[in-house]
C-alpha positions in Angstrom: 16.0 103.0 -36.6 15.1 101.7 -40.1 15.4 98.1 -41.4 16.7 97.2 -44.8 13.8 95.3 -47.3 16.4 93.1 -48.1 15.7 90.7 -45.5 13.6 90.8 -42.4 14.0 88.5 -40.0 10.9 87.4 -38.3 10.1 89.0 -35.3 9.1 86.9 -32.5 5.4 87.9 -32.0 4.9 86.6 -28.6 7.8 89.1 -27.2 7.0 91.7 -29.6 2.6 91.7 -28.3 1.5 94.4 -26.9 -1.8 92.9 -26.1 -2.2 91.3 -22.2 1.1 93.2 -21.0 1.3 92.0 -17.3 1.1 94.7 -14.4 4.4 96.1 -13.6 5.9 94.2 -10.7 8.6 96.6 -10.0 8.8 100.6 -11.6 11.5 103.3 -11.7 10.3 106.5 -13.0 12.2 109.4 -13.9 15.6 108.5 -11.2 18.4 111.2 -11.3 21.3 110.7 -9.1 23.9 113.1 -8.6 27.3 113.0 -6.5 28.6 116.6 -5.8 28.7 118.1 -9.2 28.9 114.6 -11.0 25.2 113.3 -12.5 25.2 109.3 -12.8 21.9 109.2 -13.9 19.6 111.1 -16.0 16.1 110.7 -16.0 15.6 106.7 -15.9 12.6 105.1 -16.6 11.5 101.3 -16.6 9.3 98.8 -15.6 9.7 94.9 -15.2 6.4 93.1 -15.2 5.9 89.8 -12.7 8.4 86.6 -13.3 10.0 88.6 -15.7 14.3 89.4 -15.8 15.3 92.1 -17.0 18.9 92.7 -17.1 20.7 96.3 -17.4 24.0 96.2 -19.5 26.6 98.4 -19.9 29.8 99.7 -19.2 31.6 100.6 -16.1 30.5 103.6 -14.6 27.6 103.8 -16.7 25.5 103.9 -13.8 23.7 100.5 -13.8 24.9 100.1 -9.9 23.5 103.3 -8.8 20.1 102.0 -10.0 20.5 98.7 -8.3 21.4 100.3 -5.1 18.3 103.0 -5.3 15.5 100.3 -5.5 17.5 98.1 -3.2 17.6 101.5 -0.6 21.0 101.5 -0.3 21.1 105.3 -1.8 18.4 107.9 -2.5 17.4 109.0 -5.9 18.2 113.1 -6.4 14.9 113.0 -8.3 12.2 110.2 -8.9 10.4 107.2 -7.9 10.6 103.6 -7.2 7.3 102.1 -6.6 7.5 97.9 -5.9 4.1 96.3 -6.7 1.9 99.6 -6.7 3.3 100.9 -3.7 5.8 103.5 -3.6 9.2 102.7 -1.8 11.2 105.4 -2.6 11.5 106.5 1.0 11.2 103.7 2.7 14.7 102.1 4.7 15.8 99.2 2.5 14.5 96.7 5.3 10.8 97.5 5.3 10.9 97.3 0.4 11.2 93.4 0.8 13.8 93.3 -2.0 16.5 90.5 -2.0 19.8 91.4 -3.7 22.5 88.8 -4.3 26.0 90.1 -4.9 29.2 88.9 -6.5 30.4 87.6 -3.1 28.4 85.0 -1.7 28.8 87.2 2.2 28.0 83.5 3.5 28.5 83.1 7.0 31.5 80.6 7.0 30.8 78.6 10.6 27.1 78.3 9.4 26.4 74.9 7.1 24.1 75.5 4.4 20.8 74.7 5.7 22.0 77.1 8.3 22.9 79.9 5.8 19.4 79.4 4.2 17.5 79.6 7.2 19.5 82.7 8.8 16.8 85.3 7.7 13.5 83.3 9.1 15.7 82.7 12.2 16.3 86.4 12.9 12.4 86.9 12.0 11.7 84.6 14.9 9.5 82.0 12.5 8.4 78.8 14.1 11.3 76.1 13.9 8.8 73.9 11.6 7.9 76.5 8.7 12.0 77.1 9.0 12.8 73.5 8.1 9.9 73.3 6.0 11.4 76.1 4.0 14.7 74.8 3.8 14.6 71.4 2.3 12.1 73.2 -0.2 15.0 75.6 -1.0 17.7 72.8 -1.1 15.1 70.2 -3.4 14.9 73.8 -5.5 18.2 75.0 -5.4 19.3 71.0 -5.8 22.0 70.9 -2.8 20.1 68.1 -1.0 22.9 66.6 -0.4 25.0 69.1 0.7 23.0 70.5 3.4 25.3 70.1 6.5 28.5 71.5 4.2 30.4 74.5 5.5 30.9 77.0 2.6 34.7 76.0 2.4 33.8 72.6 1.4 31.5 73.9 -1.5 32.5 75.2 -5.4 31.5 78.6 -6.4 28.3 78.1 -8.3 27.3 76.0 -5.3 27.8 78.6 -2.8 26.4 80.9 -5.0 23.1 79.1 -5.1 23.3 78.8 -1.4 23.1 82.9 -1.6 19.8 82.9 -4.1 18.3 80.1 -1.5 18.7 82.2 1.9 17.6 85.3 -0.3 14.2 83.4 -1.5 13.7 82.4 2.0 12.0 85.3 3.5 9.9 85.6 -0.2 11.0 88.5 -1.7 9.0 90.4 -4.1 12.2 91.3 -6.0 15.0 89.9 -6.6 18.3 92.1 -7.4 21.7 90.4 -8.9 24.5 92.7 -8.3 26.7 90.8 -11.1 26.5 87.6 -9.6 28.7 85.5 -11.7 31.7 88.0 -11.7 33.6 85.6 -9.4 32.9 82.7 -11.1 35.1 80.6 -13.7 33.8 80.8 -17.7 32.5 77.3 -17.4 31.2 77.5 -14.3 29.3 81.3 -15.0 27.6 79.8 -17.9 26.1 76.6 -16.3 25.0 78.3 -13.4 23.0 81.3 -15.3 21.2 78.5 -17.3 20.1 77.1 -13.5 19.4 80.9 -12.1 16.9 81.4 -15.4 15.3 77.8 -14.5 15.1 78.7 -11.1 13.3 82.0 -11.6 10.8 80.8 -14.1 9.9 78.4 -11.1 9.2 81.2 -8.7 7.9 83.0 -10.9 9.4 86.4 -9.1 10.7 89.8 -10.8 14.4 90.0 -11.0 16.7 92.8 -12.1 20.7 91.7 -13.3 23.2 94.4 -13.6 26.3 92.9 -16.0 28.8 94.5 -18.4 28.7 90.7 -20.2 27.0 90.9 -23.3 26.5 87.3 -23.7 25.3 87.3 -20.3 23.1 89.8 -21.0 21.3 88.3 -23.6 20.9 84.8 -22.5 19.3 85.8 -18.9 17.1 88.7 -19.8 13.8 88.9 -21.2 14.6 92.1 -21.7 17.9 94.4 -22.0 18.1 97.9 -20.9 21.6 99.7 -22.3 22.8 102.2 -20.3 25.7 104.6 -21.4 26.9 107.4 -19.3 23.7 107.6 -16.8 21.1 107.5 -19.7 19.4 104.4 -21.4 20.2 104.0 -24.9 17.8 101.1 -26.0 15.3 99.0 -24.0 13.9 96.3 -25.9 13.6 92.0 -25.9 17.7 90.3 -27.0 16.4 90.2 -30.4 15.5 93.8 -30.9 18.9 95.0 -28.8 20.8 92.5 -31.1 19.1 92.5 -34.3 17.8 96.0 -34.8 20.2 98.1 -32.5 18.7 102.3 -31.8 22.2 103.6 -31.9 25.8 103.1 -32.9 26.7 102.5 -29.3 24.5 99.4 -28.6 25.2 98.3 -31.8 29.0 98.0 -31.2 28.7 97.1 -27.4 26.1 94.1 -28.3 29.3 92.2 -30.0 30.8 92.9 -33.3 29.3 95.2 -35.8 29.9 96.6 -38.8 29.3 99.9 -39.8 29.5 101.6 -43.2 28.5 105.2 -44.3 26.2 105.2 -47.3 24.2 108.3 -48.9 20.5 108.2 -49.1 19.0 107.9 -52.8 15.5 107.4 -53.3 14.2 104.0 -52.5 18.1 102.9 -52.1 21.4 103.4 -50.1 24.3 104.5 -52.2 27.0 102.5 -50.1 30.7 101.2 -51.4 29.3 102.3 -54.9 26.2 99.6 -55.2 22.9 100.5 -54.5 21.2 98.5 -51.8 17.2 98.7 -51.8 15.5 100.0 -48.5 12.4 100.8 -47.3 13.5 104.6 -45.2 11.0 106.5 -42.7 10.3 109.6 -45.2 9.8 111.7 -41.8 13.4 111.1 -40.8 15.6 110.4 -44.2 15.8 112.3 -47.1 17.5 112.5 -50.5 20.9 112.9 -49.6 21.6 112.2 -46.4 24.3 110.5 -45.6 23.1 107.2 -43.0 25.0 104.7 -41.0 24.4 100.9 -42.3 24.8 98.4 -39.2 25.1 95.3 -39.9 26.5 91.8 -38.1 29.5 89.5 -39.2 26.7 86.7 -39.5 24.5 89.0 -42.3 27.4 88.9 -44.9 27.2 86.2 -47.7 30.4 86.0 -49.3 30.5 84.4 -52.6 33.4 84.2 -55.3 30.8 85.0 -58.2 28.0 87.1 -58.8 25.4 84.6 -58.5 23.9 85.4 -54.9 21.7 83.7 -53.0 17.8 84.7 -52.8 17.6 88.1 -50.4 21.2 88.7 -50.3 22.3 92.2 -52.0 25.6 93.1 -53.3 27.4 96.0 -51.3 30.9 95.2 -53.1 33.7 92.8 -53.9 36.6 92.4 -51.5 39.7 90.7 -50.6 40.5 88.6 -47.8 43.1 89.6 -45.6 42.7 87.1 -42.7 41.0 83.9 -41.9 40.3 82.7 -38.8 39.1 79.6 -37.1 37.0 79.7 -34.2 35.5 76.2 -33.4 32.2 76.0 -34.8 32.8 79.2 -37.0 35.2 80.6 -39.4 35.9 84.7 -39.0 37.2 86.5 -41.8 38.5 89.8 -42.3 37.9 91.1 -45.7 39.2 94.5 -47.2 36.5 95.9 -49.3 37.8 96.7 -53.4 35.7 99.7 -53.8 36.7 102.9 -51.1 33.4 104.0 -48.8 33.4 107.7 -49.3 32.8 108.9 -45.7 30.0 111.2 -45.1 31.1 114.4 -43.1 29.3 114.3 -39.6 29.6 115.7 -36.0 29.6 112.5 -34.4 32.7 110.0 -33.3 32.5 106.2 -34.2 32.3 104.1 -31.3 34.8 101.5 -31.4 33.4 99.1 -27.9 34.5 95.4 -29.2 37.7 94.6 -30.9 35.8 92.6 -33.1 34.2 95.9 -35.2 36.7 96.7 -38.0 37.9 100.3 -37.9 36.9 102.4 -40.3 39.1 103.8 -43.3 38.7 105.1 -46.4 40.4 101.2 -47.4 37.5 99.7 -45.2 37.7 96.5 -43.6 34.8 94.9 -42.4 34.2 91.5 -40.6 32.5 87.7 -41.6 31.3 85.2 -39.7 31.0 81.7 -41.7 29.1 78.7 -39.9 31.2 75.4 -40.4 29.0 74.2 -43.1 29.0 77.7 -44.9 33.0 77.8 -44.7 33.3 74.0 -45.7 31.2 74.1 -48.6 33.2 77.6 -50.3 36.8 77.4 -48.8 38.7 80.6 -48.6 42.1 81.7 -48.3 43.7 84.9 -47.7 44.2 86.9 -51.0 41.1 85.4 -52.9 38.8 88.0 -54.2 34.9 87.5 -53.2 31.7 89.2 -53.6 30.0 90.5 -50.6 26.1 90.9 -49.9 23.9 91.5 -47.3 21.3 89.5 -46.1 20.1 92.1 -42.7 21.0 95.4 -41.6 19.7 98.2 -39.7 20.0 102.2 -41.2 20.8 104.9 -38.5 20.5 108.6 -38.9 23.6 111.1 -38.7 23.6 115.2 -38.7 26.1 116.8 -41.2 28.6 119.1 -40.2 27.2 122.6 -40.5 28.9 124.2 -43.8 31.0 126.9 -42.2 30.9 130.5 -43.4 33.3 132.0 -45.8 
């Protein structure tokens, strides 16, 4: 993955340091899983360091449960290890790993109140009634359901009953904590309120804790780090930023929201693309003259202008026309139809087309906008006006040509 000289963000140093890395809390290392014939996963590897979250994204059936449920214990790996805190788990029942996994449904016991549901597991663990009751109105003050201690779990919302889940799992101290999607069941408002709490909550107790969500938005706002999986492998592990901002591969770049994507022709120290030349600084060890590239780039990274006079680090990819406008709230989306065709490099690979929000790709290419309320207020734009496009980020992916076939 290459980034364009046109304009580089600045990288957050303190996520991006390599220097006082905390010890791994929590470590797969090399898991397979297969079921029959069928392989889930292939060779995963991570580690999540102490009081950090990191949160493994992707599709259905791309294998991010399996994972949950082999450092939870609930299946064994085919090949690998899972090693909690330096000691290694991976045969050990899921009783004896003291990991806490909270699910999408609450499994509260419904005759039980809330202080009762929190203190359940120290009650089975015959503690002393004191350090119990001790533990519990810490829970509640931490969990902020004070007030709703003697509540059933009919008489509570959602997001309350779904901190009553996280308090009974903190209670017997976990050294991991596991989120099998927990929000899933939750309304839109609700889900986003109560993730807000959950990462407040676990900067507090400062314990590891691994999500599994298909949500992208999710995905970003919990995690201090996003693993993508696709079809059993991981695609990209990296801080939101990086996963957002400088994507490894098509796929995470289209599955991390919308994305455009044109096919431009490498040409000394500059992309050929939509017939401008856009300056980039390429690896040498991994583009060459000539190769066709992939130039991935957000809705938000267009500057859309209706003259040539463009703005300090934007660069002209072409002019366009605007075939759609639409408002969204605090932004303005257009959909603009570029003048000048993208001659499409041939190459063995398939687009990936994950959000309806990525414009598909013709030789009459479309590609998406995103304009801030302020941007779209101060140039107002109407379907049918002609603008000039430039670029303000983007990202440059390798692709292999088709093999020239044999007379």
């Amino acid at each position: 993955m290459v980034r364009a000289k046109s304009k580089l963000i600045e990288i957050d140093r303190k996520s991006e340091s390599t220097t006082n890395t905390p010890q791994s809390a929590a470590s797969v290392r090399g898991l397979s899983k297969r079921f029959g014939k069928s392989s889930v996963l292939e060779n995963i590897s991570f580690d999540v360091a102490e009081g950090e979250a990191l949160v493994l994204l992707g599709a259905s059936g791309s294998g991010k449960t399996t994972i949950l449920r082999i450092i939870a214990g609930l299946e064994q790996p085919y090949t690998g290890k899972v090693i909690l805190h330096g000691r290694d788990v991976t045969e050990l029942p899921a009783r004896e790993r003291g990991v806490g996994v909270i699910f999408q449904s609450y499994a509260l016991f419904p005759k039980m109140n809330v202080e009762k549901n929190i203190g359940y597991g120290l009650r089975i663990r015959k503690r002393k009634r004191r350090e119990i009751r001790e533990t519990v109105d810490h829970l509640l003050e931490l969990v902020q359901l004070q007030e709703h201690r003697k509540k059933f779990p009919s008489q509570l919302s959602g997001g309350q009953q779904q901190r009553v889940a996280i308090a009974r799992t903190l209670a017997y101290k976990p050294e991991v904590l596991l989120f099998d999607e927990p929000f899933g069941a939750l309304d839109t408002q609700t889900r986003v309120h109560l993730r807000r709490e959950i990462r407040a909550l676990l900067r507090k107790v400062n314990v590891p804790a691994i999500f599994i969500t298909h949500d992208q938005e999710e995905a970003l706002e919990l995690g201090d780090r996003v693993a993508v999986l696709n079809n059993g492998h991981i695609e990209q592990i990296g801080t939101p930023y990086e996963i957002y901002n400088r994507p490894a591969t098509e796929y995470v770049a289209t599955f991390l929201g919308a994305a455009n994507i044109l096919e431009g022709v490498v040409r000394g120290n500059y992309l050929e693309v939509a017939g401008s030349k856009l300056p980039a600084v390429l690896d040498r060890e991994k583009f060459r003259d000539g190769d066709c590239v992939k130039i991935v780039f957000r809705p938000e990274d267009v500057v859309a202008t209706k003259g040539d006079l463009l703005r300090s680090g934007a660069h002209r990819i072409s002019s366009g026309i605007v075939d759609e406008v639409t408002f969204i709230g605090a932004y303005e989306r257009l959909r603009v139809r570029l003048a000048t065709s993208v001659d499409e490099c041939k190459t063995q690979e398939e687009p990936f087309y994950l959000t309806t929000e990525t414009p598909e790709r013709r030789p009459s290419t479309s590609i998406s906008i995103t304009r801030s309320k302020p941007e779209a207020n101060t140039l107002r734009l109407s379907t049918g006006d002609r603008i000039t496009l430039a670029l303000t980020s983007f990202t440059v992916l390798p692709i292999p040509r088709k093999p020239q076939s044999r007379a």
